[in-house]
MIDOSE-1310 file (N, C-alpha, C; in nm, 2 decimals, decimal comma, always signed):
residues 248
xxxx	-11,88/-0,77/-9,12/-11,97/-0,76/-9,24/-11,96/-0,63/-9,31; -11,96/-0,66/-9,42/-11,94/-0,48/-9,49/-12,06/-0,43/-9,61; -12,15/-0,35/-9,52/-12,29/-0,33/-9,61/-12,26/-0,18/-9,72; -12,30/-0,20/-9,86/-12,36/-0,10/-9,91/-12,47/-0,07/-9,93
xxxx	-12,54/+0,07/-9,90/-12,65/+0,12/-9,92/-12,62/+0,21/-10,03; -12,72/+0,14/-10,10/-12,79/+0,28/-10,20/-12,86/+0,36/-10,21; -12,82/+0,47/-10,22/-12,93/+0,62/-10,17/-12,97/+0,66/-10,35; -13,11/+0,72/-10,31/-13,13/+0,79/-10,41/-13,19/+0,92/-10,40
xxxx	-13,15/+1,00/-10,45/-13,15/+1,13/-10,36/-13,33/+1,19/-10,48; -13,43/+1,23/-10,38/-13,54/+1,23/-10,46/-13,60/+1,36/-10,43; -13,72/+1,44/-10,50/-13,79/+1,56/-10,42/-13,87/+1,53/-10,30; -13,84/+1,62/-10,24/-13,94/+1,65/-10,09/-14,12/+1,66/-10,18
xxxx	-14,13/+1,54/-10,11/-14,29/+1,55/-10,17/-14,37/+1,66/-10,15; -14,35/+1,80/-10,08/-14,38/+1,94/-10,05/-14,35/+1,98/-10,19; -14,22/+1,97/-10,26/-14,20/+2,07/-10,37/-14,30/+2,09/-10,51; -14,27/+2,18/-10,57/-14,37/+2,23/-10,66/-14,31/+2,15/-10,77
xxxx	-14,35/+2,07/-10,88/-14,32/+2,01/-10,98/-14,32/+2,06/-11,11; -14,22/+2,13/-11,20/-14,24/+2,22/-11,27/-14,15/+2,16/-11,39; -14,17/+2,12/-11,53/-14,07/+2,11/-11,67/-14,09/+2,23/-11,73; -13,96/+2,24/-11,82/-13,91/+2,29/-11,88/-13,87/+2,26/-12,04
xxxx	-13,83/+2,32/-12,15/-13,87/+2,29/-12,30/-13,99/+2,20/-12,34; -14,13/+2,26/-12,32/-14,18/+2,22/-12,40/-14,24/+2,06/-12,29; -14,21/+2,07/-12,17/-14,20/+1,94/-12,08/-14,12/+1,84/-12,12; -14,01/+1,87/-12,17/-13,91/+1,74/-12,18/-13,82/+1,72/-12,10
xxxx	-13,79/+1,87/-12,01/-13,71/+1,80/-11,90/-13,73/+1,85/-11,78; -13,68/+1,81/-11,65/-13,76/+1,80/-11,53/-13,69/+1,96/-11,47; -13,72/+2,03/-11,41/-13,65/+2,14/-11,35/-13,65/+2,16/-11,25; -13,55/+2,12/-11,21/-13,52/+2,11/-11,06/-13,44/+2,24/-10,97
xxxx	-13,44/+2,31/-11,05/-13,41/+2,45/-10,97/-13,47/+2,53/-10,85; -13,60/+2,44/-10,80/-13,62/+2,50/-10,69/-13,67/+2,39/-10,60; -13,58/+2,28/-10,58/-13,65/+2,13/-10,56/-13,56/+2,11/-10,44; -13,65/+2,09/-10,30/-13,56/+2,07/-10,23/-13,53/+1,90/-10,22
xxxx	-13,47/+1,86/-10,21/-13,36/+1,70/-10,21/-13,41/+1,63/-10,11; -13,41/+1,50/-10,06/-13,41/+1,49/-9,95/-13,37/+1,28/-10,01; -13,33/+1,21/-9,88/-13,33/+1,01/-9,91/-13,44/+1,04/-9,94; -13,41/+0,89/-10,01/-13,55/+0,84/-10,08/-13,57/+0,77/-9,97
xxxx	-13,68/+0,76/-9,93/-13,76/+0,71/-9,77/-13,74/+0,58/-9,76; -13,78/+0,47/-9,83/-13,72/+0,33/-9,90/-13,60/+0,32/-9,85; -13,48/+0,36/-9,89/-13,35/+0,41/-9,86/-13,32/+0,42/-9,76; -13,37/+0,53/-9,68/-13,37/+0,59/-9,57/-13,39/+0,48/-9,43
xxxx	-13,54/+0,39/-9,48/-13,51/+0,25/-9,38/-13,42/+0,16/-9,43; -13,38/+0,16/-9,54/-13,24/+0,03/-9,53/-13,09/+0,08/-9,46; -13,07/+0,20/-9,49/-12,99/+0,28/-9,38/-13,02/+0,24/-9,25; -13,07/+0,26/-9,19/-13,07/+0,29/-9,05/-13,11/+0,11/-9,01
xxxx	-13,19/+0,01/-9,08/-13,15/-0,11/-9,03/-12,96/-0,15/-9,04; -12,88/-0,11/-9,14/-12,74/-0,13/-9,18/-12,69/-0,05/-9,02; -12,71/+0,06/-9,03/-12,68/+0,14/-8,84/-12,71/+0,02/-8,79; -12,78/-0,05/-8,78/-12,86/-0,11/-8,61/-12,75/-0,22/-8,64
xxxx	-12,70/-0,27/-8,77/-12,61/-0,38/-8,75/-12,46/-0,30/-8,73; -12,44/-0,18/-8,78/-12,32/-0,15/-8,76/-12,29/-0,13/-8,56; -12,42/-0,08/-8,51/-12,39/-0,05/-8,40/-12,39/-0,19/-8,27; -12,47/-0,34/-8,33/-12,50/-0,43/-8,26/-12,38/-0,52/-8,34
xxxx	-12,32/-0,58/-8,44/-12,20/-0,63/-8,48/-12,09/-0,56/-8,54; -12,06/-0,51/-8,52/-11,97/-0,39/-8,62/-11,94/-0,35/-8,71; -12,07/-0,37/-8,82/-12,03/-0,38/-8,96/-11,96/-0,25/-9,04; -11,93/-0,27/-9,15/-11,90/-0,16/-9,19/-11,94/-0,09/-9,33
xxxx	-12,00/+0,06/-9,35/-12,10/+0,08/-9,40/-12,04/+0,18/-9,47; -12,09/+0,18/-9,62/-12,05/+0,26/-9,72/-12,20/+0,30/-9,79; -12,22/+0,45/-9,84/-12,35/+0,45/-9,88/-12,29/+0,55/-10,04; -12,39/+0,48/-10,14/-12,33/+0,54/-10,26/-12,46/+0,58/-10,35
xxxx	-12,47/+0,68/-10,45/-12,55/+0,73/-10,52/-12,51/+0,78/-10,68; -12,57/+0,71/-10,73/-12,56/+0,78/-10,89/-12,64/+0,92/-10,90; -12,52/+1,04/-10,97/-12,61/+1,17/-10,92/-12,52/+1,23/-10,95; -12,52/+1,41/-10,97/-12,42/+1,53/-11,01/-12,44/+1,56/-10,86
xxxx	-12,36/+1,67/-10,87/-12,32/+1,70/-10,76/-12,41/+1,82/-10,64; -12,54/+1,76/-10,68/-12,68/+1,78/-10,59/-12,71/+1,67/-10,50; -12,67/+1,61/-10,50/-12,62/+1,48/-10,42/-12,55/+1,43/-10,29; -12,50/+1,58/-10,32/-12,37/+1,54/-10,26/-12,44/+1,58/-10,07
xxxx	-12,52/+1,66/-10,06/-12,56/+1,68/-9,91/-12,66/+1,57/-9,85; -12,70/+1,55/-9,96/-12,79/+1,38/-9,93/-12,68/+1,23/-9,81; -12,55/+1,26/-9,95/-12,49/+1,15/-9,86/-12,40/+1,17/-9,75; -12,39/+1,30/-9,76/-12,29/+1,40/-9,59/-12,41/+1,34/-9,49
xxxx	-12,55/+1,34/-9,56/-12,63/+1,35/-9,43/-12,60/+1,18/-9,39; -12,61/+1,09/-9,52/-12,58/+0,95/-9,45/-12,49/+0,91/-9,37; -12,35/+1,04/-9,40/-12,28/+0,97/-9,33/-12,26/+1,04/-9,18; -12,33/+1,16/-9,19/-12,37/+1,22/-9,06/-12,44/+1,14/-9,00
xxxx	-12,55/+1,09/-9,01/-12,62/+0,94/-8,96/-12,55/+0,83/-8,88; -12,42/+0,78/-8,95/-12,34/+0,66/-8,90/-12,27/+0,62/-8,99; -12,30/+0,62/-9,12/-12,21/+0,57/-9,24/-12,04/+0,59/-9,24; -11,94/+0,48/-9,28/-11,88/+0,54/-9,26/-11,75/+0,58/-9,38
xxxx	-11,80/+0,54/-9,53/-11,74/+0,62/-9,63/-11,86/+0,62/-9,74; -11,85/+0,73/-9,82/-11,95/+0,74/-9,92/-11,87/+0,79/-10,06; -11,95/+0,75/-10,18/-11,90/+0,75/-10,29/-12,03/+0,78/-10,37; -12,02/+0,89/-10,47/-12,08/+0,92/-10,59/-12,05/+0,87/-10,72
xxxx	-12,12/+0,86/-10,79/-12,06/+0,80/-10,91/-12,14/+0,91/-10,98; -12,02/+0,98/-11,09/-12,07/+1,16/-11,14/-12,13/+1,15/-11,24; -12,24/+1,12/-11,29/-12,36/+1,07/-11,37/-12,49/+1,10/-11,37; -12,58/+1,21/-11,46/-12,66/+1,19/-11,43/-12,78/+1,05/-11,43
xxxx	-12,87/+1,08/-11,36/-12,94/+0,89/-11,31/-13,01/+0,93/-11,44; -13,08/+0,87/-11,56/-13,15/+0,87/-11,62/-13,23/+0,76/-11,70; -13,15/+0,65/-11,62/-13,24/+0,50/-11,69/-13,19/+0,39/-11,52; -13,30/+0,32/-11,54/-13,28/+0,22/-11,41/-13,17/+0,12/-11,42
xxxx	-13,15/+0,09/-11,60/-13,03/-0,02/-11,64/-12,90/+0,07/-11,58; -12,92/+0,19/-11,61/-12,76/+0,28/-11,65/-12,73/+0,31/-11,51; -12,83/+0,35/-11,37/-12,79/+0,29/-11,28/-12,75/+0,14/-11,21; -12,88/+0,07/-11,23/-12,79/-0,04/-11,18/-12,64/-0,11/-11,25
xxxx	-12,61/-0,08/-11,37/-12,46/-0,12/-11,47/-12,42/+0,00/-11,35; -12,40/+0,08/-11,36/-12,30/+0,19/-11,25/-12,27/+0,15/-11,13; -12,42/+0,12/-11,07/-12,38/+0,05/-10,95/-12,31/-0,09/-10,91; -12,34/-0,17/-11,02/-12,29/-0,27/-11,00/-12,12/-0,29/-11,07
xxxx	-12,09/-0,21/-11,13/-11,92/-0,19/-11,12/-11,89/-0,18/-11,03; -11,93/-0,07/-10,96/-11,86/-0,05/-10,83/-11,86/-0,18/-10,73; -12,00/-0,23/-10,71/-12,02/-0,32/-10,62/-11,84/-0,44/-10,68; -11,90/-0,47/-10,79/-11,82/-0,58/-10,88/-11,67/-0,55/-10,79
xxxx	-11,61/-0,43/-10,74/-11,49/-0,41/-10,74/-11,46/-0,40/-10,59; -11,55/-0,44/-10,51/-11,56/-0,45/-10,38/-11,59/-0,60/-10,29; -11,56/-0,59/-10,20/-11,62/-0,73/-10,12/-11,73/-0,68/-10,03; -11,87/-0,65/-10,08/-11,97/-0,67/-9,97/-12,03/-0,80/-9,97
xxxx	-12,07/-0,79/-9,85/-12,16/-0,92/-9,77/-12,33/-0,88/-9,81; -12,33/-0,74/-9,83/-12,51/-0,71/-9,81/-12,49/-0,56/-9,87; -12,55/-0,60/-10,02/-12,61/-0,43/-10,09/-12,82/-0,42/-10,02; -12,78/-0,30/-9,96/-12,94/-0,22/-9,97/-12,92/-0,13/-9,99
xxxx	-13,10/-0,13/-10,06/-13,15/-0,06/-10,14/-13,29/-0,04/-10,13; -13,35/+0,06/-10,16/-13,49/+0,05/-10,15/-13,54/+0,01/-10,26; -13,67/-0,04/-10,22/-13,76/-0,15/-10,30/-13,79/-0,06/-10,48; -13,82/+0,06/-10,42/-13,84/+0,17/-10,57/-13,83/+0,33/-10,52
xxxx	-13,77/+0,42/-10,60/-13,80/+0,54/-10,54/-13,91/+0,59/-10,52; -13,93/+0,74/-10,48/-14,09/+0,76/-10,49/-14,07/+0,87/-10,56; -14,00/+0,87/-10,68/-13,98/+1,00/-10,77/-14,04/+0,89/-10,90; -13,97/+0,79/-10,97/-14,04/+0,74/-11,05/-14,04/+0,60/-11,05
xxxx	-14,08/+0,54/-10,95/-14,10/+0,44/-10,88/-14,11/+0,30/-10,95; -13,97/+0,30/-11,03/-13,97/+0,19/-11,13/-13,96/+0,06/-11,05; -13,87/+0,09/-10,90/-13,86/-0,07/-10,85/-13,78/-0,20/-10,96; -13,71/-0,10/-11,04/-13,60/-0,21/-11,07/-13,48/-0,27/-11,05
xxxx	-13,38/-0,17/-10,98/-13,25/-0,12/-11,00/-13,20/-0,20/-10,87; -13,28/-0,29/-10,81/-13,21/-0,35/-10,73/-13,19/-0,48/-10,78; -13,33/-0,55/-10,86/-13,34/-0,64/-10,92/-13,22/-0,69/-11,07; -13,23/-0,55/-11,13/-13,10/-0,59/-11,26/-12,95/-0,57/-11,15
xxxx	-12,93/-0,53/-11,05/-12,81/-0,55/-11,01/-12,79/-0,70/-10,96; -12,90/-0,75/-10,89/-12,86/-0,90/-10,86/-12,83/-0,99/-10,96; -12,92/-0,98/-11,09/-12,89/-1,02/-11,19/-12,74/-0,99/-11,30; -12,74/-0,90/-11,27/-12,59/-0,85/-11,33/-12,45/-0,92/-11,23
xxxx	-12,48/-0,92/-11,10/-12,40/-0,95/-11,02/-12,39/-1,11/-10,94; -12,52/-1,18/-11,01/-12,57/-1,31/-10,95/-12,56/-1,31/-10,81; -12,62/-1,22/-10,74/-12,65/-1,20/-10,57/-12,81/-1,27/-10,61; -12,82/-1,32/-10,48/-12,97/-1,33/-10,41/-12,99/-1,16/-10,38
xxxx	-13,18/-1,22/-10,43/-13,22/-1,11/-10,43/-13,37/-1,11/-10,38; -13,40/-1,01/-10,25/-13,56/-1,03/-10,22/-13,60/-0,87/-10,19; -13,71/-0,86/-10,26/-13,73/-0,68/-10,26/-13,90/-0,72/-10,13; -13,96/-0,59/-10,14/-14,06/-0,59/-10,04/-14,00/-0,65/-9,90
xxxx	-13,88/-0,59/-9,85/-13,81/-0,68/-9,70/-13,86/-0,57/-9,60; -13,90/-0,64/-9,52/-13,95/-0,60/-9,42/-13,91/-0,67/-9,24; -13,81/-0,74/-9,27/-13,73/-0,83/-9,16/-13,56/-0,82/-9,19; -13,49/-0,80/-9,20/-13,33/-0,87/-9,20/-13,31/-0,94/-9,04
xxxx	-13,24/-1,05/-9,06/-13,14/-1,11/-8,99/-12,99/-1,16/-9,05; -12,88/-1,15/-9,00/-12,77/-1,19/-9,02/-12,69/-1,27/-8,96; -12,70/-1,39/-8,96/-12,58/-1,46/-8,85/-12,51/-1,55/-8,93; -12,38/-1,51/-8,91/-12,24/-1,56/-8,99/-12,27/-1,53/-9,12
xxxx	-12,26/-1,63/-9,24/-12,29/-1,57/-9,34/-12,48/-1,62/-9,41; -12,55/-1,62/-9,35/-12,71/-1,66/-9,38/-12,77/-1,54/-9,29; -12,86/-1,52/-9,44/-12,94/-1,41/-9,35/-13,08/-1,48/-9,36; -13,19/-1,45/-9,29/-13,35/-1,45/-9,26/-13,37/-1,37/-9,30
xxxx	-13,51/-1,35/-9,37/-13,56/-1,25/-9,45/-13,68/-1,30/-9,42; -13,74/-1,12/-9,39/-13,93/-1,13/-9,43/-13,95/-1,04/-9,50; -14,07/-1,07/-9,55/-14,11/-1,03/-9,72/-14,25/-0,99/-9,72; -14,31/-0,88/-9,76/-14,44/-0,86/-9,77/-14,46/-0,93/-9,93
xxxx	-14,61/-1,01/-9,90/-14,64/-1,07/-9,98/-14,78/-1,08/-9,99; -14,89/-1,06/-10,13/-15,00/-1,06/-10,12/-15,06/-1,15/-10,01; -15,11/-1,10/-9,92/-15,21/-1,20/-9,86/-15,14/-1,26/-9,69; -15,01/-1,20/-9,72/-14,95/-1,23/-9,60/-14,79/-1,17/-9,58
xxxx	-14,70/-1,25/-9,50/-14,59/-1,22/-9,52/-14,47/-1,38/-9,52; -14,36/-1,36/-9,61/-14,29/-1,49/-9,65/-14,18/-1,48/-9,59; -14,15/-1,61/-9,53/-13,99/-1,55/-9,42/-13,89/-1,68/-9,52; -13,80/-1,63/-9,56/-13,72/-1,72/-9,65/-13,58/-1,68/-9,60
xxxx	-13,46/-1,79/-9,62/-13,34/-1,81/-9,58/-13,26/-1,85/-9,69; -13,15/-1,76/-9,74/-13,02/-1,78/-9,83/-12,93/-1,75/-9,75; -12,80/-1,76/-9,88/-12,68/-1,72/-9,84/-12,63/-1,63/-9,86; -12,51/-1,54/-9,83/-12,47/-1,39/-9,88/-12,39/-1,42/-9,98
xxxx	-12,35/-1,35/-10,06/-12,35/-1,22/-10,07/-12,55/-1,16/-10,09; -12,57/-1,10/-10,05/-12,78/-1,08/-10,08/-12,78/-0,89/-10,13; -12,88/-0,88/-10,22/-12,94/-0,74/-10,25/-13,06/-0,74/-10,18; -13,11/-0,63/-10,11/-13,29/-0,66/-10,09/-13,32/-0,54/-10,11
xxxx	-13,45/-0,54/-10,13/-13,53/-0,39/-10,15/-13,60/-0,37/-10,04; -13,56/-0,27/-9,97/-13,60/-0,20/-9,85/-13,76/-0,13/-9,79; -13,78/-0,13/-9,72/-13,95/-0,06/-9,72/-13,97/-0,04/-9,62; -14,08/+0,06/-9,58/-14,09/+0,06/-9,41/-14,12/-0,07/-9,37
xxxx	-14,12/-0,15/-9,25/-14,13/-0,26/-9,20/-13,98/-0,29/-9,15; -13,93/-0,28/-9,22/-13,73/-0,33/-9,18/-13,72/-0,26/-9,06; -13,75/-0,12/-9,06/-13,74/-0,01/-8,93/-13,86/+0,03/-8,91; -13,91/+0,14/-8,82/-14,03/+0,18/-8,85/-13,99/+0,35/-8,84
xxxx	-14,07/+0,42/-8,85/-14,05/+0,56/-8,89/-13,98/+0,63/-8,75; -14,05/+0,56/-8,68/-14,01/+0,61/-8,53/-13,86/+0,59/-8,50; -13,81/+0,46/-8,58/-13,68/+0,40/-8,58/-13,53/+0,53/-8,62; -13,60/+0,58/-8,73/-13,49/+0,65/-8,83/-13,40/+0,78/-8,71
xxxx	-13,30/+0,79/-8,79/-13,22/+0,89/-8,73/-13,22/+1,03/-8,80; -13,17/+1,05/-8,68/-13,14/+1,27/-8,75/-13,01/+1,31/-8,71; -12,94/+1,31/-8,80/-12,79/+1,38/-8,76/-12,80/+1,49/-8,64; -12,70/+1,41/-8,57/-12,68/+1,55/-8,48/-12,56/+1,61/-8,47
xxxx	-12,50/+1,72/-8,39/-12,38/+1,79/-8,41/-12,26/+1,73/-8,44; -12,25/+1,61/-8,29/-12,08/+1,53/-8,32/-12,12/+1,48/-8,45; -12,24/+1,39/-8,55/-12,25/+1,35/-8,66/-12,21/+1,42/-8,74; -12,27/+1,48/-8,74/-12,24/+1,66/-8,83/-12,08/+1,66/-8,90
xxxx	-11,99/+1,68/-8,77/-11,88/+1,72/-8,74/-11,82/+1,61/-8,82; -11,83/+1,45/-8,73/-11,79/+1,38/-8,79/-11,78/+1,33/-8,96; -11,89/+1,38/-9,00/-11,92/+1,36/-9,11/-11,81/+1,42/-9,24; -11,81/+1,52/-9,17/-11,66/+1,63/-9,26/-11,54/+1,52/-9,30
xxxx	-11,51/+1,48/-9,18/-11,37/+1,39/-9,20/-11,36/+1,27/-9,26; -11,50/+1,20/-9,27/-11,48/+1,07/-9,29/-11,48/+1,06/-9,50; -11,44/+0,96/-9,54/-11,37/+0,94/-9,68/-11,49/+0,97/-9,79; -11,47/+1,03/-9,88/-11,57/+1,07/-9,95/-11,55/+1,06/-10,17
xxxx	-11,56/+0,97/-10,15/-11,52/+0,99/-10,30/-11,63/+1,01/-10,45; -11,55/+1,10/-10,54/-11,62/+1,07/-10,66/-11,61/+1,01/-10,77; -11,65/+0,94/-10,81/-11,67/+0,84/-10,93/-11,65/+0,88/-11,06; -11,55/+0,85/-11,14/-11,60/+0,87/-11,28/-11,62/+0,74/-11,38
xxxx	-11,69/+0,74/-11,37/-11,72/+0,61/-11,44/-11,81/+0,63/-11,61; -11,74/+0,59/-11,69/-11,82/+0,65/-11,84/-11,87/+0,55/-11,94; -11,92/+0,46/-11,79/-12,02/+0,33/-11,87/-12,14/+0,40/-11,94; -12,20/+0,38/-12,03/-12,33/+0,42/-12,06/-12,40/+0,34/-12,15
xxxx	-12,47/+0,27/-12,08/-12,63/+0,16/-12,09/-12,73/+0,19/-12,05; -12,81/+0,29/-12,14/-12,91/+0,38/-12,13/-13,02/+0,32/-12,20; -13,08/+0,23/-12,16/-13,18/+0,16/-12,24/-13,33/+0,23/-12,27; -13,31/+0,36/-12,19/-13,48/+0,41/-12,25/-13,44/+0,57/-12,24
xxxx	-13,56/+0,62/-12,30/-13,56/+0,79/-12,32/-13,71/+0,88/-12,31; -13,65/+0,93/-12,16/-13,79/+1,00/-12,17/-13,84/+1,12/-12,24; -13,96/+1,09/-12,29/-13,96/+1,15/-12,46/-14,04/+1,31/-12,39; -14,14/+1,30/-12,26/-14,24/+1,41/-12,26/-14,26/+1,33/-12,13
xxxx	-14,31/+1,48/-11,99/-14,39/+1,49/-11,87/-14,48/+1,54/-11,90; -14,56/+1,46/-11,84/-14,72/+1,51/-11,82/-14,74/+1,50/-11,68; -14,84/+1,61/-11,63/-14,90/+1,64/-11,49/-15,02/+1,53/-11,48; -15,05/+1,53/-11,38/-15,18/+1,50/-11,35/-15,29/+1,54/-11,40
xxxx	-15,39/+1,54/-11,44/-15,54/+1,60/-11,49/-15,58/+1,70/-11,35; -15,60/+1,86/-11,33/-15,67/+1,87/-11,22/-15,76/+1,78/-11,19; -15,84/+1,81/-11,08/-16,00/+1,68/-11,02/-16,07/+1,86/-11,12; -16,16/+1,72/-11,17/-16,31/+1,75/-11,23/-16,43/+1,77/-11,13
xxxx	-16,49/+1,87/-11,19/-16,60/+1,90/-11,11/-16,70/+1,78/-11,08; -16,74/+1,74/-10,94/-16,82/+1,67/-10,92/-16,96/+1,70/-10,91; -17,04/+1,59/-10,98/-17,19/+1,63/-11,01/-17,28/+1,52/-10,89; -17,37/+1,59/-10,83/-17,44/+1,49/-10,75/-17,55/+1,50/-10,76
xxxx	-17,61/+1,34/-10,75/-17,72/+1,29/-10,81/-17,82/+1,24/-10,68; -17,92/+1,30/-10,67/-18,01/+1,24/-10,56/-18,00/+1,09/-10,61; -18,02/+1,02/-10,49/-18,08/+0,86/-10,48/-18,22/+0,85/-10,58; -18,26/+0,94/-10,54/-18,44/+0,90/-10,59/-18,42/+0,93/-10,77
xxxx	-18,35/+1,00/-10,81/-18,37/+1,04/-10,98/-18,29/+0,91/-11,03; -18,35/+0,82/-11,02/-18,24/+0,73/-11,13/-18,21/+0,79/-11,30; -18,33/+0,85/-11,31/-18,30/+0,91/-11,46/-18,17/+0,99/-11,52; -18,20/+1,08/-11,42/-18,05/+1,16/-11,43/-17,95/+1,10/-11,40
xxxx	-17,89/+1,02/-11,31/-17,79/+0,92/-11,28/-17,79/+0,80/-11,40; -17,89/+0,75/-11,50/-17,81/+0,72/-11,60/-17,81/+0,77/-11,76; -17,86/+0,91/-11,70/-17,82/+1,00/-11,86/-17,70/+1,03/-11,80; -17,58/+1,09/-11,72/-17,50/+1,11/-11,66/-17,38/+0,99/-11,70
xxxx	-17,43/+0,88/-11,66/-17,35/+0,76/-11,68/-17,33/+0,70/-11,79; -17,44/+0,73/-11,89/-17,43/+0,69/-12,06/-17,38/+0,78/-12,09; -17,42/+0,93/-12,09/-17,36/+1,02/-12,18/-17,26/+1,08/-12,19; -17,22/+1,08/-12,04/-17,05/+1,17/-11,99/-16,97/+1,10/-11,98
xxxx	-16,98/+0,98/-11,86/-16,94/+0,90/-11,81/-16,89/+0,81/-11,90; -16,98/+0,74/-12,00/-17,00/+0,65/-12,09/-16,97/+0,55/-12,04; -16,99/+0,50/-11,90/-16,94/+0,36/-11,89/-17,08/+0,24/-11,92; -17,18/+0,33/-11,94/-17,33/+0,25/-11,97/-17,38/+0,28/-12,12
């Protein structure tokens, strides 16, 4: 079986969030990198089949060349060729069209991906590649199985969870549940090492189907001072709620 994973290389939810001109564009100059966590569990379930059936595992990322220790670390992990395509990511279509050339020019059995990043958590880009590529496609996965060419799938779903059965070629969107946190790997030295040798390519690909433009970042509002109202004054509790509040 030959899986690709899609990495998206995102900030360490530690870093300081800072734009630049005027807030139009993101400044990443002091941003440390790290998988998108999403990602990070569809990796390491693709390990558990590479290491219980033999599969074989390629992990790829649309990205400059900040990227590039993201996917050493994948393949330090177990992966065992990686590919960038030299692009900055700036629309979910422009990745998935990038991604899915590449796929287009390959024979996988099984693209993962996580369900959405946690940088701008559009949750699309797995979805227009199925469509682009007419794969089955189930995001919120929280089960894989593989035998011969049909996989099992579980699915978080309001109110429960949905266990459904297709054929491959399949995309899914990844999420904790597939592995659990305790599951994931940490490169270690022979990885490390290994990691140097194994095939590494860059992409130039100069598709561009950029369907949106981010015009302006905005922060968060700090938290507002909180005002507290004894139980017993209902008065003040709804001059407070008509006149500030205004939801009365």
């Amino acid at each position: 079986m030959k899986i690709l994973v899609c990495i998206s290389c995102v900030p360490d939810t530690t870093s300081k969030i800072n734009f630049n001109n005027n807030n139009t564009e993101f400044d990443n100059s002091q941003i440390q990198y790290v998988i998108n966590p999403n990602d990070e569990f569809g990796l390491t379930r693709a390990i558990w089949f590479k290491e219980n059936d033999g599969a074989e595992i390629d992990v790829i990322s649309v990205g400059l060349d900040n990227s590039d220790q993201i996917l050493r670390k994948a393949l330090a992990i177990g992966a065992d060729r990686g590919f960038r395509i030299n692009q900055e990511a700036l629309d979910s279509f422009q990745v998935a069209k990038l991604l899915s050339n590449h796929i287009a020019n390959n024979n996988y059995d099984l693209v993962i991906a996580g369900r959405e990043s946690i940088d701008y958590n559009g949750g699309m880009v797995p979805g227009i590649i199925a469509e682009i590529l007419n794969f089955n496609y189930v995001t919120n996965c929280i089960g894989l199985e593989i035998i011969d060419k049909s996989a099992k799938i579980k699915r978080e779903i309001e109110g429960g969870i949905e266990t459904l059965h297709c054929r491959l070629p399949l995309i899914i969107g990844a999420q904790k549940g597939l592995v659990e946190e305790s599951d994931l790997k940490i490169p270690n030295m022979r990885g490390i090492m290994q990691a140097r040798q194994k095939p590494y390519e860059i992409i130039e690909d100069k598709t561009e189907e950029i369907k949106t433009k981010t015009l302006r970042f905005e922060k968060p509002e700090s938290d507002k001072e909180i005002k507290l109202v004894s139980p017993d004054n209902l008065d003040e509790l709804i001059h407070y709620l008509h006149n500030e509040a205004k939801v009365i």
